[in-house]
C-alpha positions in Angstrom: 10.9 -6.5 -8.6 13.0 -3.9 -10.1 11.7 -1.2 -13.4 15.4 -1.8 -14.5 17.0 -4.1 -16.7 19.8 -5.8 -14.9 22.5 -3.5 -16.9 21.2 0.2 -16.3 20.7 -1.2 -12.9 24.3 -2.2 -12.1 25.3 1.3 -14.0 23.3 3.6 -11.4 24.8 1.4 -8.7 28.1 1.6 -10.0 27.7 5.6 -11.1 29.3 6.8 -8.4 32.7 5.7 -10.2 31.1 8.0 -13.7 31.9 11.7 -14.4 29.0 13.4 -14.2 27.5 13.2 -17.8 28.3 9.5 -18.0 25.7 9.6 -14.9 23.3 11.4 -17.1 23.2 9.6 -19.8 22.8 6.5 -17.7 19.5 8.2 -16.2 18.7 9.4 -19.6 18.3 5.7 -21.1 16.9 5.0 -18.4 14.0 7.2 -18.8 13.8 6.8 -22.7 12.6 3.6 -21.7 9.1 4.9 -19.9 10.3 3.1 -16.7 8.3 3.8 -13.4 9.9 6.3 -12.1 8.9 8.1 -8.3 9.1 11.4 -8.0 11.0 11.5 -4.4 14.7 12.1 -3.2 16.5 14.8 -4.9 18.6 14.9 -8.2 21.5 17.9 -8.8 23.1 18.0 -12.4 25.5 19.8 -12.8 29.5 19.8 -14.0 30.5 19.6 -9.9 27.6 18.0 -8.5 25.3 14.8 -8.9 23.7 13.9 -5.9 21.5 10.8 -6.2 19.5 8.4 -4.1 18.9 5.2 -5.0 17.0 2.4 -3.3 15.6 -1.3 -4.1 16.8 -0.4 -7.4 14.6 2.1 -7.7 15.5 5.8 -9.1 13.8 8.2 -7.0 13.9 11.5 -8.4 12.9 15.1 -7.2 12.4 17.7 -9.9 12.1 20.9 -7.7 15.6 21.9 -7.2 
């Protein structure tokens, strides 16, 4: 069973088509809503670079750079 909503879901799946800070504010509504989130995979944000890994709709992030 997925944490998200069927809309935030299909916009992660579909952010590799965003510029970068459409992708963040995706993941930024994403955790305004105190969804489960794992701490695992790795997240860079940044103007050239958003590397993300997503799986069973899942966000798995990693906050140590």
């Amino acid at each position: 069973m997925s944490h998200f909503s069927a809309l935030v879901r299909k916009q992660i799946l579909n952010s590799s088509l965003m510029l970068w800070h459409e992708q963040l504010e995706v993941i930024k509504k994403a955790l305004e809503k105190s969804l489960k989130i794992i701490d695992n995979g790795s997240y860079i944000l940044d103007k050239s670079n958003f590397i993300k890994f997503i799986t069973l709709d899942t966000l798995l992030i990693n906050h140590s750079l």
